[in-house]
N, C-alpha and C positions, 0 to 999 in steps of 0.2 A: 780386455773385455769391458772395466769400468770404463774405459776413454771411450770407448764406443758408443755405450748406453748414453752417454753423458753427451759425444755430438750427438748423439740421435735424439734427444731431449730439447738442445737448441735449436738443431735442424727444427724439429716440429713448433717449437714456439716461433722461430724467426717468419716461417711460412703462416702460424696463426694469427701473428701481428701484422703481420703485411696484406694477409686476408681480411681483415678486420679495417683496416685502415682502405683499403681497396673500395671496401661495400659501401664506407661513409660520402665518396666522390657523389653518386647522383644525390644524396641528400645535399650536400652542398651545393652544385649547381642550381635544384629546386630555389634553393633560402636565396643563390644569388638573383635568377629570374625573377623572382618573387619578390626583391627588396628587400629579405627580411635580414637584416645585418646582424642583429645580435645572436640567431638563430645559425649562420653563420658564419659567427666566431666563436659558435660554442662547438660549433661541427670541427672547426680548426683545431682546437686546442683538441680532441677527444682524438681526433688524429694525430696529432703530433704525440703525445700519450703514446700511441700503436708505435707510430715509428722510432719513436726514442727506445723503446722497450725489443725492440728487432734490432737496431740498431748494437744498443747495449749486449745482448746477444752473440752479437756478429763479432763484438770486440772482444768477446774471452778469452783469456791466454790459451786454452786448448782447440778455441777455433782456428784461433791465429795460427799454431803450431802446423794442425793439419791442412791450413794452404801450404805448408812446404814437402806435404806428400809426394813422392813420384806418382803420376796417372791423376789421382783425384786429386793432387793439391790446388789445380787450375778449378776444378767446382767448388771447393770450399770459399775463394778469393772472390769469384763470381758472385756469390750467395752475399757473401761481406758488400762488394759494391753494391749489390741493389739494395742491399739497407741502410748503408750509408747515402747512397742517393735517393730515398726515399726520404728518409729526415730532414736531408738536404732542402728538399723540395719543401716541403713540409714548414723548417723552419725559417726559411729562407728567400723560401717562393710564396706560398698563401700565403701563410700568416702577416707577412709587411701589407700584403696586395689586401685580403680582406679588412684590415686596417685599416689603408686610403678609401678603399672599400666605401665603409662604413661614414669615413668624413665626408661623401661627395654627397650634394642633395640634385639629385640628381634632376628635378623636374625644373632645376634653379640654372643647370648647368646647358639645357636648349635654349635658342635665339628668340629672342621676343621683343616687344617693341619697345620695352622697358629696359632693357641690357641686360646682361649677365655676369654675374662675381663671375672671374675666369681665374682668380686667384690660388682657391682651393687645387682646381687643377692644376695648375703650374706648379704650384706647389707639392703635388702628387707624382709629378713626372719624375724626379728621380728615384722615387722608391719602386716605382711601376718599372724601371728599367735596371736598376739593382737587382731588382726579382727577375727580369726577365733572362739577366745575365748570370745567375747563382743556377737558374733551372738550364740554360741550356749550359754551363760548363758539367752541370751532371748528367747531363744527357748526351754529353760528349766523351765522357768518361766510360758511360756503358758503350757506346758506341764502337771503343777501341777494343774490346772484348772480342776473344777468336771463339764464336759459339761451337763450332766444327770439333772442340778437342772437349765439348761437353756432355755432361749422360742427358738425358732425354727431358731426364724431370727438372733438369736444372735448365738447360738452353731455354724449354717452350718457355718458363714464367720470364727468363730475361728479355727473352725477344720481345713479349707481352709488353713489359715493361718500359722497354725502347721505342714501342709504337706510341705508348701514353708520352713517352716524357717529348718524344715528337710533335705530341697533337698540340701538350702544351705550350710546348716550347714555339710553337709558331704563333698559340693563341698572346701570347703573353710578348713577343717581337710585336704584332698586331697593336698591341695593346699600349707599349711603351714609345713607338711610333705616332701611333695617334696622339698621348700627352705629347710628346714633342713637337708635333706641327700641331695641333688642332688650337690654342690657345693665340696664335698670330695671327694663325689661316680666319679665323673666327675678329680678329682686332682688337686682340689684347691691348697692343703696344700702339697700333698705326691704325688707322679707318682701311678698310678693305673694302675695291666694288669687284664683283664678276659679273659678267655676261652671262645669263640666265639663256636658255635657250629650250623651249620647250617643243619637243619633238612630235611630226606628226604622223602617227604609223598607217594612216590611212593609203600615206604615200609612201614607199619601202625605200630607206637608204639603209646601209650596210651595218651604220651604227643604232639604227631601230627608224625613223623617220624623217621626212624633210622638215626641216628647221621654218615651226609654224612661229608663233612668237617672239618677243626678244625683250627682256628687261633689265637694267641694271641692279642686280642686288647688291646691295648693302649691308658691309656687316661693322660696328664699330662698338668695342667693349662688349661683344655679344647681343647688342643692338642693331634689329634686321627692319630694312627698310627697305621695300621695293620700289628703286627710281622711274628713270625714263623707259617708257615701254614704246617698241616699235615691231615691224616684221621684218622677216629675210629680205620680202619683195622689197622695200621698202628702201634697203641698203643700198638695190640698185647693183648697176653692173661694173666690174671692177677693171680699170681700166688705166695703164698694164695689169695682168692679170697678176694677183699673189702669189710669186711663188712657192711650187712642191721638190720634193727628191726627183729625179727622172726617172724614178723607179714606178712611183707610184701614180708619176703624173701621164707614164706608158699606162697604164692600165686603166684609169678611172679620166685620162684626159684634161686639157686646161679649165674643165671646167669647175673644177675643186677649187681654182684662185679667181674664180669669175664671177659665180652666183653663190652669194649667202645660202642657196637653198641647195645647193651640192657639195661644199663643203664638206660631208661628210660621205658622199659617194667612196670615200675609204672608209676602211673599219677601224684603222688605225688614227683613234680619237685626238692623241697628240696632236696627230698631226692635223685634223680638224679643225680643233681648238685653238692653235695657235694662228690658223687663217683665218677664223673667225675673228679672233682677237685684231689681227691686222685690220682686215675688214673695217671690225668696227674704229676702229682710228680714225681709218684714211675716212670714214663718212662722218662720224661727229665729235673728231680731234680727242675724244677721252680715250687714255690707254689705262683698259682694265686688267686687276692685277693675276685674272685667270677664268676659265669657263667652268663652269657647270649646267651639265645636262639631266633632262628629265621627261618623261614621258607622260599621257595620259594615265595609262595603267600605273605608274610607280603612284602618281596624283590621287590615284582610286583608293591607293593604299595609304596615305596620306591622311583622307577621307574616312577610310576605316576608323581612325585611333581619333579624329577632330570630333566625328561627329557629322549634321546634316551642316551643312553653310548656304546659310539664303543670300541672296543675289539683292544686292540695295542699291547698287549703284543702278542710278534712272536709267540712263544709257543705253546698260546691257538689260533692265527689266523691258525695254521700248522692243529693242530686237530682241528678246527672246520669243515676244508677243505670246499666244494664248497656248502656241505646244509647246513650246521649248520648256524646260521645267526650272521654275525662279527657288529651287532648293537641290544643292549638288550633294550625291549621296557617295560613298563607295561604289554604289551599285549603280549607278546612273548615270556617272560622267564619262564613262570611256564610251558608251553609246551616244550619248549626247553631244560630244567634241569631235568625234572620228565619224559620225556618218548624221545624224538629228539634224545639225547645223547646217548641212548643207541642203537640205530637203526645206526650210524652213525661211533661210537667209542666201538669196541667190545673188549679192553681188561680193566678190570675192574679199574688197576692201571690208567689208562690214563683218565676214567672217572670221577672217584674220582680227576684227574689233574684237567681235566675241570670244573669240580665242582668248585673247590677251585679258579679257576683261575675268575671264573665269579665272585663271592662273592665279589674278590682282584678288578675286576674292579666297582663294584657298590660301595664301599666303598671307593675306591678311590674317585669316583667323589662327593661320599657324604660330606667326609674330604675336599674336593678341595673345598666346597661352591657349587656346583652347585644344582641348584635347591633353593625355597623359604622354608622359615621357618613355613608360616603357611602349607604350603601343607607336609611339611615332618613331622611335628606334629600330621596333622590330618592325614596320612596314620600311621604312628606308633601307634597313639590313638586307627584307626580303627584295626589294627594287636594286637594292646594288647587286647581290647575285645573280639575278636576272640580265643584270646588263641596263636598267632601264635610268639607273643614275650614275651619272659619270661626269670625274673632276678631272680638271687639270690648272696647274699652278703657273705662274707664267715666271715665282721666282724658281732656279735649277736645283738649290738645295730642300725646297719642300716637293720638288717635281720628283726627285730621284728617292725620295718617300713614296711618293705615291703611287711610282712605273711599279710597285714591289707587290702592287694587289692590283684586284680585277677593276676595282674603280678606278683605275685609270684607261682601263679599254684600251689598253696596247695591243697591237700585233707581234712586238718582239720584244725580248728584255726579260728579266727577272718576273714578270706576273704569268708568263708562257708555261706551261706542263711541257717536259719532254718529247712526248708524244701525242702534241694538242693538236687538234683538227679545227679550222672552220667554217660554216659554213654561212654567207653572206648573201642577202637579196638588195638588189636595188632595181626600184621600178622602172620601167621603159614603156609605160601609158602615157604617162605626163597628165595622172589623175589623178583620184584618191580611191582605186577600183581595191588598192589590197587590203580594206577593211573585209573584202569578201572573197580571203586565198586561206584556203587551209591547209597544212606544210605538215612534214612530218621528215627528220633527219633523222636516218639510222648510220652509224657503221658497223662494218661486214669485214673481218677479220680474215686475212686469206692464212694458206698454210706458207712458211716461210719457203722462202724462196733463194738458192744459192746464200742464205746465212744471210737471208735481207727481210723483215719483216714487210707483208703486203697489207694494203687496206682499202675497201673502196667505202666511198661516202654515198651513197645513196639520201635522195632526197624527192619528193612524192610531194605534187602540186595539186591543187581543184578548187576553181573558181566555183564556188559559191552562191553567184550573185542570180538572184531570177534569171527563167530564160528568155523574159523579155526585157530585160535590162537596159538596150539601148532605147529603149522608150520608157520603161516605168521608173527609170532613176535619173536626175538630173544631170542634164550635160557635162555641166563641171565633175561631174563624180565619175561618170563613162571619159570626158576626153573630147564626147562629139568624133573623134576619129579625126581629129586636126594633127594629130602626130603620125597618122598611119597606121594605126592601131583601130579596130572596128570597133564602135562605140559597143560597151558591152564585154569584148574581149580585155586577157590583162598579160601584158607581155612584162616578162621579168629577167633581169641578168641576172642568174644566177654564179656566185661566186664561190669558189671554194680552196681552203688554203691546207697543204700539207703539213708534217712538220719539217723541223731544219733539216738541211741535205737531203730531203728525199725529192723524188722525182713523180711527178702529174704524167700517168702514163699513158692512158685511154680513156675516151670516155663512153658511154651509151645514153640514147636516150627512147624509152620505153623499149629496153633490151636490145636493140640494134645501134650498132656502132655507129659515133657520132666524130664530127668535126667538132673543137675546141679551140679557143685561144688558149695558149702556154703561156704563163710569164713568172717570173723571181720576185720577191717581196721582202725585203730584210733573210735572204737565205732561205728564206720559206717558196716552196713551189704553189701557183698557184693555177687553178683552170676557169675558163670563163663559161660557159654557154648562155644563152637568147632564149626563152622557151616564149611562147604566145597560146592563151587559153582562153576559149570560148564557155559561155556559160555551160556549168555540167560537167567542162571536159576536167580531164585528167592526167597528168603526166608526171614518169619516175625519170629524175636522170642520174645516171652513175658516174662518178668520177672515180678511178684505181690510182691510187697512188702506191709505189713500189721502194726499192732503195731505200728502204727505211731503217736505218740503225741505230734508233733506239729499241729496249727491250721491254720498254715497263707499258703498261696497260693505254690503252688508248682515250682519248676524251674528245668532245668535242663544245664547239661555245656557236652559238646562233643568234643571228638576228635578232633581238626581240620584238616579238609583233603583236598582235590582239590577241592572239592565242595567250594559254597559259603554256609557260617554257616548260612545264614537265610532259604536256600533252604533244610537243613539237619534239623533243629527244627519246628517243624510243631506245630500249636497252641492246648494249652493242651484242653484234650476233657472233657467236665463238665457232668455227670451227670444231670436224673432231678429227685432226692429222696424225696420221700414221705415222 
């Protein structure tokens, strides 16, 4: 009866110290967003406190005895690991991590025109990956736990407990990745250029827009300097054309190794990237050491954290003349770059000037320091999830870093969900009409089928654009109807990708069954349709994909376009099967 009272005593304190240490996580967070280091590391230790004290606990010779109960010996032992994997974490995970934490000055550690000590971080990368290696072998440790043979009160907090040490555990791989490429990638050791490639979603390729601008960025010792700037057009046509896989080059055609400005008619950025990269070789002999993309909207957000940036160079103040607005806000450049410009500046070369010249002034004032570290972090953060910034390496060992997350804009590999959907536009105006498409992709969860999960991706178009469009907006923004397309109208391939092994089964368009291209993409099924929209009009088209043998929740990743991406994914719709 005393042994009893006596675990019932630990049980309660092991649970109150682990409650208690539990509640201190969003304060920490807070103090990390926030910058405020000593704040914590005082959060740290007061946790570490909790779990040593649960810990200590868990270790008592009578706890320990009753993990060798028959039935409950297996929840005693249970109760033991999570508090030893909690300290674990605790002593082993944050506490190094807020540590390095605390030595990085972080506003010191973005590219500017002055350089940047890359030292500190280097120097952080192995403690950053210590900690990321101490959390996930304890999250490995719960992992192996059979919850099935546990009572109720014990399985829920470990399950609990395995989803946190999960979240961390990826944030903190994230984490100790980035120290390890980002100090090269950046020119630690060697000057580094990339091909800058700023996208223009006026016009819809797969990966967000046709490849408006083109600049050599520079990065050396964290010193950012933006080189030679050109356009896609400008590369010219490629001749033999760059080769692609035969996979990809069935589906999207030669014209991916032809024109700089289709390059990206795949969604799969790699392979983008590295034809761009060709590209630009064979037109001005430099081989650059990798691309990075970016969009007007990521720019916006860019914009947010910098501040207003006036326009000084003469040049672009001449063309901008009396509308165009000679101060780029957040709130003003994505209107001003994707539709103002071309109402204002009608011959194409000069827009493509203007382009390039905006990009040279955001970047300037980026390199100049202006604006804070956390706000240009978290706008870049918010544009990589988005899709709307995207890297690729051109050496293999920082490439297979970066296939690992969404900034690399893969279609296959390690950054794919199990059960990931996508859904891809590329225009067939030969305009800049998709500044005025408003989109909207749902998935529709069917009831499973012979033990095969079903899905159809539904996606809902509507031109936007006045209904006298082919007159009241400029030729070049209509097309004129020189491709077949009626000035005013906006014709789109829509594309869409299942996950691995499943099968593109049927598709509709505005509820009645349609005809589709079928085709394979890295083992992903993929469906093609052509939809063409007059002002006004409107149209859903469904694609079902079936054979689907994964089990876990479905996702989907989209185009980025003018839209905001949470206004374009609409929540998946669940069945109720019997």
């Amino acid at each position: 009866m005393a042994g009893t009272v006596w675990l019932g005593s630990k049980a309660s304190e092991i649970s109150s110290e682990l409650t208690s240490a539990t509640q201190l996580i969003p304060s920490l967070k807070e103090e990390i967003t926030t910058d405020n280091a000593d704040g914590a590391a005082a959060t740290v230790d007061e946790l570490r406190t909790h779990t040593a004290a649960a810990k200590q606990a868990a270790d008592d010779p009578l706890w320990t005895l009753a993990t060798t109960l028959p039935m409950l010996g297996s929840n005693f032992s249970a109760v033991a690991e999570v508090a030893r994997s909690a300290d674990d974490v605790a002593n082993l995970g944050l506490a190094p991590l807020v540590k390095v934490y605390s030595s990085l000055n972080w506003e010191m550690l973005l590219p500017s025109s002055s350089g940047t000590d890359l030292k500190p971080l280097e120097a952080a990368s192995p403690s950053i990956s210590a900690a990321s290696h101490a959390v996930r072998l304890s999250a490995d440790r719960l992992s192996q736990i059979d919850t099935t043979k546990l009572l109720p009160q014990v399985a829920d907090p470990l399950t609990s407990a395995r989803d946190q040490l999960q979240d961390l555990t990826l944030a903190l791989d994230s984490a100790a990745n980035a120290a390890n490429i980002a100090p090269e990638m950046l020119g630690a050791q060697t000057p580094r250029n990339y091909l800058l490639i700023i996208q223009n979603n006026a016009e819809a390729r797969a990966s967000g827009g046709i490849p408006g601008a083109l600049a050599v960025l520079s990065l050396d010792k964290g010193k950012l300097t933006l080189g030679s700037q050109s356009s896609a057009g400008a590369v010219g046509v490629m001749s033999p054309i760059v080769p692609s896989d035969p996979e990809q080059q069935q589906i999207y055609s030669g014209r991916m190794g032809k024109f700089m400005q289709d390059v990206n008619l795949t969604p799969d950025f790699p392979t983008a990237a590295k034809t761009a990269q060709a590209m630009w070789e064979r037109k001005t002999g430099q081989r650059v050491d990798g691309v990075i993309s970016i969009d007007p909207v990521a720019l916006s957000y860019i914009l947010d954290a910098t501040g207003p940036v006036k326009i000084t160079d003469p040049e672009l103040v001449a063309l901008a003349g009396a509308r165009l607005p000679t101060e780029l806000t957040g709130k003003n450049v994505v209107q001003t770059v994707l539709s103002d410009v071309y109402a204002e500046i009608e011959q194409p070369r000069l827009q493509d000037a203007y382009f390039a010249g905006v990009a040279q002034e955001i970047f300037a004032a980026l390199s100049g320091g202006k604006g804070d570290a956390k706000g240009l972090i978290e706008g870049l953060t918010r544009g990589t999830d988005e899709g709307r910034v995207l890297v690729w390496s051109g050496l293999p060992t920082e490439q297979s870093v970066i296939a690992k997350y969404a900034l690399s804009g893969s279609i296959t590999g390690p950054s794919i969900a199990p059960a990931q959907f996508g859904v891809y536009f590329n225009d067939g105006t030969g305009a800049k009409m998709d500044y005025y498409v408003k989109r909207t992709v749902q998935l529709i969860k069917e009831c499973p089928k012979d033990g095969y999960e079903q899905t159809t991706v539904r996606v809902t178009s509507t031109n936007s654009a006045p209904a006298d469009a082919a007159t009241s907006l400029p030729a070049y923004v209509t097309g004129a109807g020189n491709y077949g397309v009626p000035a005013g109208s906006i014709q789109t391939n829509i594309v869409a990708y299942g996950p691995v092994q499943a099968n593109a089964e049927t598709a509709k368009s505005n509820g009645q069954k349609a005809d589709f291209a079928s085709y394979i993409h890295g083992n992903r099924p993929v469906g093609v349709m052509a939809i063409k929209l007059a002002p006004g009009e409107s149209r859903t088209v469904e694609f079902t994909f079936g054979k689907i043998v994964q089990h876990t929740e479905p996702n989907v990743v989209v185009t980025p376009t003018v839209q905001a991406v949470k206004d374009v994914i609409l929540p998946t719709e669940i069945p109720s099967c019997g």
